[in-house]
C-alpha beads as a LAMMPS data file, in Angstrom:
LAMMPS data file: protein, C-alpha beads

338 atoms
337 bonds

1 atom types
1 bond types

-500.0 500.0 xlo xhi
-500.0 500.0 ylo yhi
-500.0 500.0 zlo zhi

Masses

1 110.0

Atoms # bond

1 1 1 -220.065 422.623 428.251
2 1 1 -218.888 422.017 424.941
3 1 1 -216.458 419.591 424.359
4 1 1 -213.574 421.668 422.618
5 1 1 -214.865 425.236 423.828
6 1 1 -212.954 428.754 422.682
7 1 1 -210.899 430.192 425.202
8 1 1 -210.211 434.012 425.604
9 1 1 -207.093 434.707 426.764
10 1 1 -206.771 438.510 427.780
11 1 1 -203.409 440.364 427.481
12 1 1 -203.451 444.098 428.644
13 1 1 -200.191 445.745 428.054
14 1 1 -198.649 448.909 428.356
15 1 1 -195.070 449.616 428.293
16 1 1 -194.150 445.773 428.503
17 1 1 -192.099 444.702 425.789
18 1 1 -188.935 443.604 428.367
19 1 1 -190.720 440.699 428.804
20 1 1 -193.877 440.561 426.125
21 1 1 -192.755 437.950 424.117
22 1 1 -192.477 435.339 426.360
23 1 1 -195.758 436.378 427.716
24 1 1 -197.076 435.903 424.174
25 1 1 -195.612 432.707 423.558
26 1 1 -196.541 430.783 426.479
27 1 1 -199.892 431.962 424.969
28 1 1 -199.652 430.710 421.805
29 1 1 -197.648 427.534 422.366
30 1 1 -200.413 426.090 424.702
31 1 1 -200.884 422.151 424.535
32 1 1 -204.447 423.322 423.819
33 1 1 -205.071 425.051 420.486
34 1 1 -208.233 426.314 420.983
35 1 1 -207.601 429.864 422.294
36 1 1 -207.698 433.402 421.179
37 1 1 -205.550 436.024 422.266
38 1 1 -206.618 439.075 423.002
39 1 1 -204.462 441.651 423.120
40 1 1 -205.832 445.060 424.765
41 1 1 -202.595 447.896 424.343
42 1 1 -201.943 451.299 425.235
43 1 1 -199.910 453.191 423.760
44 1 1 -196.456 452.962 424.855
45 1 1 -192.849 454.747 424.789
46 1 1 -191.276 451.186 424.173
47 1 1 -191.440 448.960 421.162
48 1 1 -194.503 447.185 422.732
49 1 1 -196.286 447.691 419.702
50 1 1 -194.159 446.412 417.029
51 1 1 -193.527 443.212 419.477
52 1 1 -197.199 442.821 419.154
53 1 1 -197.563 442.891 415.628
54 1 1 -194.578 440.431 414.889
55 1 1 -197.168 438.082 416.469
56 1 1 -200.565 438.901 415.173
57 1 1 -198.819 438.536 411.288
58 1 1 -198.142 434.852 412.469
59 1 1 -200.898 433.553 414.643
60 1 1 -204.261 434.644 413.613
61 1 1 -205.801 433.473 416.786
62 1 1 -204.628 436.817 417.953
63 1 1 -207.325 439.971 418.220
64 1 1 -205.071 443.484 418.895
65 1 1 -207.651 446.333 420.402
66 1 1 -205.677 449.758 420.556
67 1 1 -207.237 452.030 423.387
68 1 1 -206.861 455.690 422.059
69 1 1 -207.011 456.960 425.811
70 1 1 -204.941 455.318 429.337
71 1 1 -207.334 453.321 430.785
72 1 1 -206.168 451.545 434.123
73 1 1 -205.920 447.733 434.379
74 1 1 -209.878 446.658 435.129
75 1 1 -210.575 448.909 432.647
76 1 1 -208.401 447.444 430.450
77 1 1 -209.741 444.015 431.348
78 1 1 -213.235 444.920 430.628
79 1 1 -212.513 446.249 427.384
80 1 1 -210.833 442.807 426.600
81 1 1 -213.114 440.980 428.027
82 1 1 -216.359 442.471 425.941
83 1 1 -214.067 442.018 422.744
84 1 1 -213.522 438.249 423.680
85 1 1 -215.643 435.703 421.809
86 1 1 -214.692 432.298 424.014
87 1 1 -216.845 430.281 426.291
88 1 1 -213.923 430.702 428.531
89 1 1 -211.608 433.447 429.780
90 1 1 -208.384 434.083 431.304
91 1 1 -205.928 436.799 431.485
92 1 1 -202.470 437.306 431.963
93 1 1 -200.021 440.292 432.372
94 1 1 -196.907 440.978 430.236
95 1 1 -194.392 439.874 432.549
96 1 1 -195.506 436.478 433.205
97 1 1 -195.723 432.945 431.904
98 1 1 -198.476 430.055 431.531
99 1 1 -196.938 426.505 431.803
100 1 1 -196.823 424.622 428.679
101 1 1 -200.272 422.831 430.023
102 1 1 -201.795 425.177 432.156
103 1 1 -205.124 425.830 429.891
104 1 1 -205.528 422.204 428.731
105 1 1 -205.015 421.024 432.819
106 1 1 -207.278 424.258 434.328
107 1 1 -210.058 423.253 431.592
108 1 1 -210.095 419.407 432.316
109 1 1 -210.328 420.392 436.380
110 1 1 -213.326 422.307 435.446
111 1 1 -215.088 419.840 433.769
112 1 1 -214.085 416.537 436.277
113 1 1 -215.057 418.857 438.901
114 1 1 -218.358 420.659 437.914
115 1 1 -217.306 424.390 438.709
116 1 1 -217.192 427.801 437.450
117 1 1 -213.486 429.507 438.588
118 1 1 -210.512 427.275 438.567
119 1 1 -207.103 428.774 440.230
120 1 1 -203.568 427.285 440.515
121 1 1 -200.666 427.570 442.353
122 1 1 -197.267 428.937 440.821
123 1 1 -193.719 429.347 440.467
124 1 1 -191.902 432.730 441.151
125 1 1 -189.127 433.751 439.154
126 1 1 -186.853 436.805 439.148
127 1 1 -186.799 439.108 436.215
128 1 1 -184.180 436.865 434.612
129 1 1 -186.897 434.257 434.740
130 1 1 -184.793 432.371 437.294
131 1 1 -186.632 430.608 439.699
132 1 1 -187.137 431.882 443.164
133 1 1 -189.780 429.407 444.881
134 1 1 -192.870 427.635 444.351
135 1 1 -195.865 429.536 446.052
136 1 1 -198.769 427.217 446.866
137 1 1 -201.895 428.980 448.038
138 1 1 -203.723 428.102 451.467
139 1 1 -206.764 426.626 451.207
140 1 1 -209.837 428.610 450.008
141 1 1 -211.303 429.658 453.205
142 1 1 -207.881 431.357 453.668
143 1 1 -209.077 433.893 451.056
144 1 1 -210.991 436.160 453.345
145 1 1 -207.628 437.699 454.844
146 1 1 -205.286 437.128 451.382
147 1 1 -205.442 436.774 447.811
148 1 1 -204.893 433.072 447.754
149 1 1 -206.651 433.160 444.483
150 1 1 -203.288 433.999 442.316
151 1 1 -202.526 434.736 438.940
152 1 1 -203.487 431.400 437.007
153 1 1 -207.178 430.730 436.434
154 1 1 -210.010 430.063 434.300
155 1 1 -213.065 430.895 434.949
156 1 1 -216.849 430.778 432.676
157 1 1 -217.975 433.817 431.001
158 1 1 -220.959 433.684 432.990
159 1 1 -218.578 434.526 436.088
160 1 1 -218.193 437.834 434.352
161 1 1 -221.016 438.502 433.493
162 1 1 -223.132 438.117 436.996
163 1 1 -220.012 439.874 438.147
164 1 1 -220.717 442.784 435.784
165 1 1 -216.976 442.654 435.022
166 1 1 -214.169 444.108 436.726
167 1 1 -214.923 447.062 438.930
168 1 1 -212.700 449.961 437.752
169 1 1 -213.124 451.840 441.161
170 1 1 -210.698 448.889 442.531
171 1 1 -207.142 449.350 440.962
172 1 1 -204.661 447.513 442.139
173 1 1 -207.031 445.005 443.769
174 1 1 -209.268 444.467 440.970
175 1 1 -208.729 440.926 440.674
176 1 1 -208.854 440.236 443.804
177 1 1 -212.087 441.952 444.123
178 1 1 -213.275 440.009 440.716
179 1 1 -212.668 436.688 442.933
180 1 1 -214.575 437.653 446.265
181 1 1 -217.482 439.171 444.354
182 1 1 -217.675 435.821 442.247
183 1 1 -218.268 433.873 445.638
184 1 1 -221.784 434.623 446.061
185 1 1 -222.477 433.330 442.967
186 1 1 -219.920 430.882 441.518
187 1 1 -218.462 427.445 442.489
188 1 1 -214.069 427.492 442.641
189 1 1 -211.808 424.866 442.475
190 1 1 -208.592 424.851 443.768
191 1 1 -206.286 423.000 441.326
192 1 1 -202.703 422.306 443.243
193 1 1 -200.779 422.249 440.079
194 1 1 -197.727 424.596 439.729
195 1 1 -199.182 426.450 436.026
196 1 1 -197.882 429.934 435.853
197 1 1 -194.512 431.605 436.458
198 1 1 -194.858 434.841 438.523
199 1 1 -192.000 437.192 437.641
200 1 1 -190.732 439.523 440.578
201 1 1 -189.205 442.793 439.318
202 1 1 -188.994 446.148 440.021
203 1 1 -191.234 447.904 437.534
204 1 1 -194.173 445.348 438.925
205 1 1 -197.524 446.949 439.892
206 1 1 -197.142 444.735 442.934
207 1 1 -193.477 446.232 443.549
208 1 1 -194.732 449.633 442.817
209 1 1 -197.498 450.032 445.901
210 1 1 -194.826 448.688 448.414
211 1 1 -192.233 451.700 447.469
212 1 1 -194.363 454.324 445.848
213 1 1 -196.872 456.250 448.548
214 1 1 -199.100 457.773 446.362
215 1 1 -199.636 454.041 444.798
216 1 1 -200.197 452.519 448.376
217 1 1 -202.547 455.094 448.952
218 1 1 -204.382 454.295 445.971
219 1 1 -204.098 450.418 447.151
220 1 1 -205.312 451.127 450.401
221 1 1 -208.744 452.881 449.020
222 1 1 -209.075 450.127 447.020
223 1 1 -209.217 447.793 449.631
224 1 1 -211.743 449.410 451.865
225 1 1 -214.137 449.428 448.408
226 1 1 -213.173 445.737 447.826
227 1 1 -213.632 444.800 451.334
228 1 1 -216.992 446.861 451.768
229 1 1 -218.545 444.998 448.491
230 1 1 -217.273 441.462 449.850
231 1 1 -219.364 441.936 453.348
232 1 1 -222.403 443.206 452.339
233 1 1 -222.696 440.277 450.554
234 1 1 -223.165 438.911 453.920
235 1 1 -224.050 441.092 456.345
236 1 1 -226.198 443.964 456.839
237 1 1 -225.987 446.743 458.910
238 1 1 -222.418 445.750 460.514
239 1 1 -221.048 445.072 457.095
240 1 1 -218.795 447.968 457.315
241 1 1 -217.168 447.239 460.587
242 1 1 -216.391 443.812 459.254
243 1 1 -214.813 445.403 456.342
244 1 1 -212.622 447.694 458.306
245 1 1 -211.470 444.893 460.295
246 1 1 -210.573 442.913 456.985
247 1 1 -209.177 446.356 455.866
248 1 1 -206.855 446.642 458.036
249 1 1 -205.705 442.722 458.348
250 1 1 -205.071 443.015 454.915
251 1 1 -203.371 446.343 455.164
252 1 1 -201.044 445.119 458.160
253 1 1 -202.623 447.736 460.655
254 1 1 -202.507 447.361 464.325
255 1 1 -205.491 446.017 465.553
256 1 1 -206.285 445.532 469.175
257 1 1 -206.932 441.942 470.313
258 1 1 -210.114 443.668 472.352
259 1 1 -211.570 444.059 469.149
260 1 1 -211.797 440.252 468.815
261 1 1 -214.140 439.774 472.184
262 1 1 -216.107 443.050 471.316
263 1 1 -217.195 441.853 468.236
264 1 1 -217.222 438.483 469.032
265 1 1 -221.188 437.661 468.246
266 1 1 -220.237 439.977 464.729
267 1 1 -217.936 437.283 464.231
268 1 1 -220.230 434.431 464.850
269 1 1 -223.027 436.043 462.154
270 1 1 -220.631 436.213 459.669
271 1 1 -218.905 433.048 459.728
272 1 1 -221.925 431.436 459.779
273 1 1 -223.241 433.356 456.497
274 1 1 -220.187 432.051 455.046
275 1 1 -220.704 428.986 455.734
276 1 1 -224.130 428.461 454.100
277 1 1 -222.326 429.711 451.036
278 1 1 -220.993 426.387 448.878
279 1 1 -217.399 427.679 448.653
280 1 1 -216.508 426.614 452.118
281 1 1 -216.281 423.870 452.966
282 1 1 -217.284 424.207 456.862
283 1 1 -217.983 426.470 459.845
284 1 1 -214.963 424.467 461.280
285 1 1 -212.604 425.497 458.638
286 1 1 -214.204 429.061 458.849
287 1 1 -213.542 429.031 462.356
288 1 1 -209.741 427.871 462.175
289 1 1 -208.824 430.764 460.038
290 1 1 -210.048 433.434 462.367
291 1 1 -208.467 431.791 465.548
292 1 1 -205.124 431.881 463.195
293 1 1 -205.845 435.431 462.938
294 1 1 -206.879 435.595 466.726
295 1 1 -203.864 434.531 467.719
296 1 1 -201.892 436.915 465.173
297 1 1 -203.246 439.642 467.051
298 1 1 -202.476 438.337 470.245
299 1 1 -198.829 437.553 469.186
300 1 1 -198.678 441.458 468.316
301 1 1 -199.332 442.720 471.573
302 1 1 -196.521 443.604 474.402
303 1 1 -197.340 442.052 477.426
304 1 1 -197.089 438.798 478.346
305 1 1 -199.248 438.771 481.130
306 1 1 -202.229 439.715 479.106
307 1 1 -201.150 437.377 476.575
308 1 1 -202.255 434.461 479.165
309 1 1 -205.795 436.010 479.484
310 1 1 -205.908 436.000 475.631
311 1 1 -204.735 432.790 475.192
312 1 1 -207.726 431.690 477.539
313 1 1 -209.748 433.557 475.758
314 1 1 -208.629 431.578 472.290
315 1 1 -208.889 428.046 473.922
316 1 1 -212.523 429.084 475.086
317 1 1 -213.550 430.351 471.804
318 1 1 -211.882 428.168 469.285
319 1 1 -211.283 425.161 471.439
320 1 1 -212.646 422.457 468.861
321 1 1 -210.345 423.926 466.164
322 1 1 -206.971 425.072 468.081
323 1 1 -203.606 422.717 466.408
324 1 1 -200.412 421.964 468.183
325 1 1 -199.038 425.098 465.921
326 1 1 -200.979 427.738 467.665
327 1 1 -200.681 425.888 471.030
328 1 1 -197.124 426.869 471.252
329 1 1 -197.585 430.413 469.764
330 1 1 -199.653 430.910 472.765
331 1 1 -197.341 429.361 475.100
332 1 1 -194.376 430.523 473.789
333 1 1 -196.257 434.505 473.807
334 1 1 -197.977 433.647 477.296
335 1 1 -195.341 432.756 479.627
336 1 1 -191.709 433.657 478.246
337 1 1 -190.858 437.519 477.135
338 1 1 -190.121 437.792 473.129

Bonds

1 1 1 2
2 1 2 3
3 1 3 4
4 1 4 5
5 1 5 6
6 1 6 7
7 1 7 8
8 1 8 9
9 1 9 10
10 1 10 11
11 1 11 12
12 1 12 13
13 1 13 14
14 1 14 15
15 1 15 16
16 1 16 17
17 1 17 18
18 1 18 19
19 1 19 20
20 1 20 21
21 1 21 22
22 1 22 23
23 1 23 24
24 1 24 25
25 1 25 26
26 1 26 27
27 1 27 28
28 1 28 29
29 1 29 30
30 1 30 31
31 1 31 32
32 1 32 33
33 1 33 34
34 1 34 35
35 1 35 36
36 1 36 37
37 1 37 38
38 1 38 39
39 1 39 40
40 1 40 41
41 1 41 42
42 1 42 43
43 1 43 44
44 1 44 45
45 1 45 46
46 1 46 47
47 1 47 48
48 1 48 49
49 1 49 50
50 1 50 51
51 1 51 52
52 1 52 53
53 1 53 54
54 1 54 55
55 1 55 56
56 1 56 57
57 1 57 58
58 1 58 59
59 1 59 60
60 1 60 61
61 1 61 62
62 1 62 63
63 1 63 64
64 1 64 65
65 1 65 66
66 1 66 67
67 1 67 68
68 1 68 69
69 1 69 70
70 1 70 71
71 1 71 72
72 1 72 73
73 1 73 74
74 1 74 75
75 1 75 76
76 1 76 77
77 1 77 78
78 1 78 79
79 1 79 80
80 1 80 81
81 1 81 82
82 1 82 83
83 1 83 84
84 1 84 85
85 1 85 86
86 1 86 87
87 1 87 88
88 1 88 89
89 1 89 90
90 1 90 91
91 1 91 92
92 1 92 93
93 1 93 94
94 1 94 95
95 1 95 96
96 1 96 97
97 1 97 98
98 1 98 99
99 1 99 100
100 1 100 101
101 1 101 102
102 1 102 103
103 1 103 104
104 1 104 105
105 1 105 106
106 1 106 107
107 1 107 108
108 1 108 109
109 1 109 110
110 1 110 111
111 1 111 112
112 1 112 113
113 1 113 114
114 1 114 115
115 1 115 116
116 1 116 117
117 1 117 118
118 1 118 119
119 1 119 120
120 1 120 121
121 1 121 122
122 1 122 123
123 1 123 124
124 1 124 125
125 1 125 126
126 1 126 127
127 1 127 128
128 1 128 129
129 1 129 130
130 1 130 131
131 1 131 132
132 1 132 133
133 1 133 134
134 1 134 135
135 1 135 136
136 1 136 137
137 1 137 138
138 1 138 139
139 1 139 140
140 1 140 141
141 1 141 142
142 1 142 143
143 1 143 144
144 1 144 145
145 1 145 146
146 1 146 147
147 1 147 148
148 1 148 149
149 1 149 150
150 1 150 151
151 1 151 152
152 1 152 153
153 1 153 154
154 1 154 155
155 1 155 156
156 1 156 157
157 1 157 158
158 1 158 159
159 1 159 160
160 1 160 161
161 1 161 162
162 1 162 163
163 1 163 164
164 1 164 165
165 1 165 166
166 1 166 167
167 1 167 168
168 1 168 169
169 1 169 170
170 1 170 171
171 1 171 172
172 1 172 173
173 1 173 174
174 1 174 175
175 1 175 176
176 1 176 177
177 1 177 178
178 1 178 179
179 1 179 180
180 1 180 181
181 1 181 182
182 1 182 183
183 1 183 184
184 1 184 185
185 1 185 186
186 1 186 187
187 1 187 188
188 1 188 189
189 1 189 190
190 1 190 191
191 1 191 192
192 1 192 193
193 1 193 194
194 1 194 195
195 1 195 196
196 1 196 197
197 1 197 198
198 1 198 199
199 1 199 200
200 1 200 201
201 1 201 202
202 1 202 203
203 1 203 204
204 1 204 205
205 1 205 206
206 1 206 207
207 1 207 208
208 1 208 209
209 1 209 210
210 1 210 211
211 1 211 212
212 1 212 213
213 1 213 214
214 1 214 215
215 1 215 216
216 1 216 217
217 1 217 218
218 1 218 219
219 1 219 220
220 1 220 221
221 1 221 222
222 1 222 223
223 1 223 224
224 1 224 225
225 1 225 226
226 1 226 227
227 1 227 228
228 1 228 229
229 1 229 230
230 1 230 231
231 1 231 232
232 1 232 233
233 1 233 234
234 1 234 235
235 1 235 236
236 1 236 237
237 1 237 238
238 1 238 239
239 1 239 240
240 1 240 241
241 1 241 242
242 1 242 243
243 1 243 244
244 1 244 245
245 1 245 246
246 1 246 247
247 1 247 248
248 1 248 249
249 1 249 250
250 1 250 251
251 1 251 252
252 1 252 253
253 1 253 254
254 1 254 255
255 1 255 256
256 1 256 257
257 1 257 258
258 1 258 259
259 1 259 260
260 1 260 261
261 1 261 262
262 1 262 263
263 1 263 264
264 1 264 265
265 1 265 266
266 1 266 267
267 1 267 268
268 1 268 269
269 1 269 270
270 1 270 271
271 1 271 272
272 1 272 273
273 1 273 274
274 1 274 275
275 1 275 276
276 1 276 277
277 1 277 278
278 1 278 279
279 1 279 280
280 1 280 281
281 1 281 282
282 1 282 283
283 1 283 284
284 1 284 285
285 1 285 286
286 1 286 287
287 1 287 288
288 1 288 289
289 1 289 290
290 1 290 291
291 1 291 292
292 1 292 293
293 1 293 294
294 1 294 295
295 1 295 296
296 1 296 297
297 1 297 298
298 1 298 299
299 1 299 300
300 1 300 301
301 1 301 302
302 1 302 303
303 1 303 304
304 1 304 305
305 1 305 306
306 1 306 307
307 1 307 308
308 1 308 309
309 1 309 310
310 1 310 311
311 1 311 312
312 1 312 313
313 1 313 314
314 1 314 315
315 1 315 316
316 1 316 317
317 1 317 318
318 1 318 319
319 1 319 320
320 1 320 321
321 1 321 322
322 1 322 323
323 1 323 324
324 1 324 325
325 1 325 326
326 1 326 327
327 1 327 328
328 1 328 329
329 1 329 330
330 1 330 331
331 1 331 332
332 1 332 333
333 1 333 334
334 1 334 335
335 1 335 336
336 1 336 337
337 1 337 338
């Protein structure tokens, strides 16, 4: 890697100039200079445009790319993307903020630690860019039930291109979908450094599929295609039934613990793919996450006599990996009505 390389910083924006300038300058004012901006816009009924060209009259590290025609996010992100000239890329959204640091720290991690995708943890604020709490991610083998990957990262150009970009098909997930893809081929890093400020509002994508249907909907699709590309990765012919199974973790569905011990030897295969793969770092750890998720399900059933028989079903199975934490779940879920 070269020693001072370019990094692409991708801004897509549409109807965002509440909070664009901030956005912009946490861009801009990075400890490390060696960045372009590219900003990717769609036409707007706000003054996002004229916000945008304050900036690109003062910094000429910034690139502005109109789209004539709505494109949706990974769309957007592609378009930015091809434009961008770095070694490097990230992206950000309009309504949230890169540390002071964040570049200069996610670019040294890469280097000390030999990887392709670094990711951090962050800071969420409200929309008066109060903060709320820090939110540090779980660790990386977490990431098959949650997007633990966030919203700070840098990642190698190659990344994108063995990815073949963002798939527009996954709106609403796309990044997500960017990071899970990216596993079979490229190393992460998990950096756990506090770089980004998250901003909570109501006119978030994010706030938009929990109270619009038609967006969940849309969200929901988008998951089973995310999900379905993600396990046949791994898997063959029972890719899809692992998918569905993530699906619906992911989409809080009810899913019956008997699903667990009927697909227990599914289970096995695929936790074992995943651990050949260099990203995790054992079967153990592998292993840990779905007895967490084992004894989710088991928490969400009714009865408390069958809770015993799945509790001794857990022990059996994920003996070598059960902690004191899901030892009194199962107790507590086993013996004394909730």
């Amino acid at each position: 890697m070269k020693s001072n390389p370019l990094i692409s910083i991708i801004l897509p924006v549409y109807n965002g100039a509440k909070f664009l300038s901030e956005s912009i300058e946490s861009c801009l004012n990075q400890s490390y200079k060696n960045i372009e901006l590219i900003i990717v816009y769609e036409h707007s009924a706000d003054n996002t445009l004229a916000i945008i060209n304050k900036y690109a009259t003062l910094d000429n590290r910034i690139k502005v790319i109109i789209n004539e025609e709505k494109q949706n996010l990974p769309a957007a992100l592609n378009i930015g993307h091809t434009a961008a000239t770095g070694d490097l890329f990230s992206w950000t959204s309009d309504d949230n903020i890169y540390e002071h640091d964040a570049i200069r720290i996610m670019l040294s991690a890469m280097i000390d630690n030999k990887v392709d995708v670094v990711y951090t943890d962050m800071i969420i604020i409200d929309d008066t860019g109060k903060k709320c709490r820090d939110y540090l991610f779980l660790n990386f083998e977490n990431v098959l039930f949650r997007n633990y990957f966030g919203n700070c990262f840098l990642y190698k150009k190659d990344v994108f291109s063995r990815n073949k970009g963002y798939d527009e098909n996954c709106f609403l997930v796309e990044d997500y979908d960017f990071w899970l893809r990216a596993i079979e081929h490229s190393l992460f890093y998990q950096c756990k450094k506090k770089l980004y400020r998250y901003r909570k509002h109501d006119t978030s994508l994010t706030h938009q599929i929990a109270v619009n249907p038609d967006k969940k909907q849309l969200w929901n699709s988008s998951v089973a295609k995310m999900y379905n590309a993600f396990t046949t990765i791994f898997l063959d012919k029972e890719a899809e039934s692992m998918a569905e199974f993530l699906s619906k973790s992911l989409n809080y569905q009810q899913i019956p613990f008997k699903w667990i011990i009927e697909n227990e030897a599914l289970i096995k295969r695929f936790t074992e793919k995943l651990a050949l793969n260099e990203n995790f770092k054992s079967k153990i750890a592998i292993d840990k996450v779905f007895m967490n998720k084992a004894v989710e399900l088991m928490v969400q059933d009714k009865g408390v006599k069958s809770n015993f028989f799945k509790s001794l079903y857990i022990i059996k199975k994920y003996g070598l990996v059960i902690d004191k934490k899901a030892i009194k779940t199962m107790i507590k879920y086993s013996f004394f009505k909730k």
